[in-house]
C-alpha positions in Angstrom: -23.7 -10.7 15.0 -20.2 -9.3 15.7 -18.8 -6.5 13.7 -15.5 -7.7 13.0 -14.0 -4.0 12.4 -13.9 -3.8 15.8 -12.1 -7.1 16.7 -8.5 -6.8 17.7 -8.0 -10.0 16.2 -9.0 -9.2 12.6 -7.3 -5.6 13.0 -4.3 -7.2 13.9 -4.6 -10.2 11.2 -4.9 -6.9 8.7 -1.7 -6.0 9.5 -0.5 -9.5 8.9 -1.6 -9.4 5.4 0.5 -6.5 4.7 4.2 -7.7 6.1 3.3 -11.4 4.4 2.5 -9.4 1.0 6.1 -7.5 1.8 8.3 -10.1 2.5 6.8 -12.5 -0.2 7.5 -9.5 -3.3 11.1 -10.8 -2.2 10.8 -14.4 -3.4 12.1 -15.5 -6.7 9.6 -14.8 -9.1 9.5 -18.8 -10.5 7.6 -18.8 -6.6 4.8 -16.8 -7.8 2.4 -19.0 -8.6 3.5 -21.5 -5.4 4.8 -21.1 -1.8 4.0 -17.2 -3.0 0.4 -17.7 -3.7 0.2 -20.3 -0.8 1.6 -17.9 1.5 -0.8 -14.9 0.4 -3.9 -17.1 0.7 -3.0 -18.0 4.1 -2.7 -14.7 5.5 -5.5 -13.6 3.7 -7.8 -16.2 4.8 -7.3 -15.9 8.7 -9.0 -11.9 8.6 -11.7 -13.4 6.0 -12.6 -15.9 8.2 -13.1 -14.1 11.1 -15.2 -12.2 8.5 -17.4 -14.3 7.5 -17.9 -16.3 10.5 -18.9 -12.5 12.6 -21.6 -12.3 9.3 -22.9 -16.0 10.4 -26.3 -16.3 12.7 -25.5 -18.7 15.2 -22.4 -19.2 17.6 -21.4 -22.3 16.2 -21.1 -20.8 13.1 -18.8 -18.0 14.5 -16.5 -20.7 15.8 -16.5 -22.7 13.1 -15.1 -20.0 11.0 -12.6 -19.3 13.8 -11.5 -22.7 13.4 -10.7 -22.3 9.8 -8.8 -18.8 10.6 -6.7 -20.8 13.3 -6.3 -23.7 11.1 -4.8 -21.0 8.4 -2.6 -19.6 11.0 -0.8 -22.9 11.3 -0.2 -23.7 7.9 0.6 -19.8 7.4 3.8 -20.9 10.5 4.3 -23.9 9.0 5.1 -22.1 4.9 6.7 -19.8 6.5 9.3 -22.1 8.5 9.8 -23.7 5.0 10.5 -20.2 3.1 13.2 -19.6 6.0 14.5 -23.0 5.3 15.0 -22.5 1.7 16.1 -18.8 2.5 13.9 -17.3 1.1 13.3 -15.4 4.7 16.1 -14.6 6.7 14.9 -15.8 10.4 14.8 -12.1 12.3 11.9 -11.3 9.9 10.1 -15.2 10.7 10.7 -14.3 13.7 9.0 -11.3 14.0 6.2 -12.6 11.5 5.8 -15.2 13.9 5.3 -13.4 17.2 2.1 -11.8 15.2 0.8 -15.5 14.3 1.1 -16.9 17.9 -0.5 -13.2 19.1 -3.2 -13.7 16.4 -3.8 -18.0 17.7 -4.4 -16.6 21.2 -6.5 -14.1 20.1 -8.4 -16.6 18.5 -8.8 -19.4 21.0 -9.8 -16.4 23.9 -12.1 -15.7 21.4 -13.5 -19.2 21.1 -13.3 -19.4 24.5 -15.4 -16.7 25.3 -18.0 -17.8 22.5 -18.6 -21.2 24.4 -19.3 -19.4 27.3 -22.4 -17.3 25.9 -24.2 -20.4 24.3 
């Protein structure tokens, strides 16, 4: 069992919440219940992931979870690109955003990788 309070990863995917939660307040309010909400859940689910999967038994588990937290970092990139396409974001702030995704996807795969090495 990991205690993901101590992760670096889910520390940093914390603050990732936050600035998501501030730049999407911006968005025209007929957004709230779309690329709004999708973006939220995103962020969200990358540090709940990494939750869930330190609360799991086994190391497959753990990964598996990680998976999902990676896999919601790329759509996360991929909503954001299309909010900066639509201006909703001007591109210094995806930019910025973004440096935290691809530091969080590291994270993640050295954290993977260093799973598969304990089994």
């Amino acid at each position: 069992m990991h205690f993901f309070k101590d992760l670096e990863v889910w520390k940093i995917s914390m603050d990732l919440i936050v600035n998501i939660y501030d730049v999407t307040n911006t968005f025209p309010a007929k957004e709230q219940f779309g690329l709004t909400s999708q973006i939220n859940r995103c962020a969200v689910s990358i540090s709940a992931n990494i939750a869930e999967g330190c609360g799991r038994s086994t190391v497959n588990d753990f990964n598996h979870f990680l998976d999902i937290s990676l896999g919601s970092s790329f759509e996360l990139e991929t909503l954001l690109i299309a909010a900066q396409r639509i201006k909703y974001i001007k591109e210094e702030k995806t930019t910025t955003i973004m440096q935290s995704i691809h530091s969080i996807q590291k994270m993640l795969y050295a954290l993977r990788k260093s799973n598969n090495l304990r089994k």
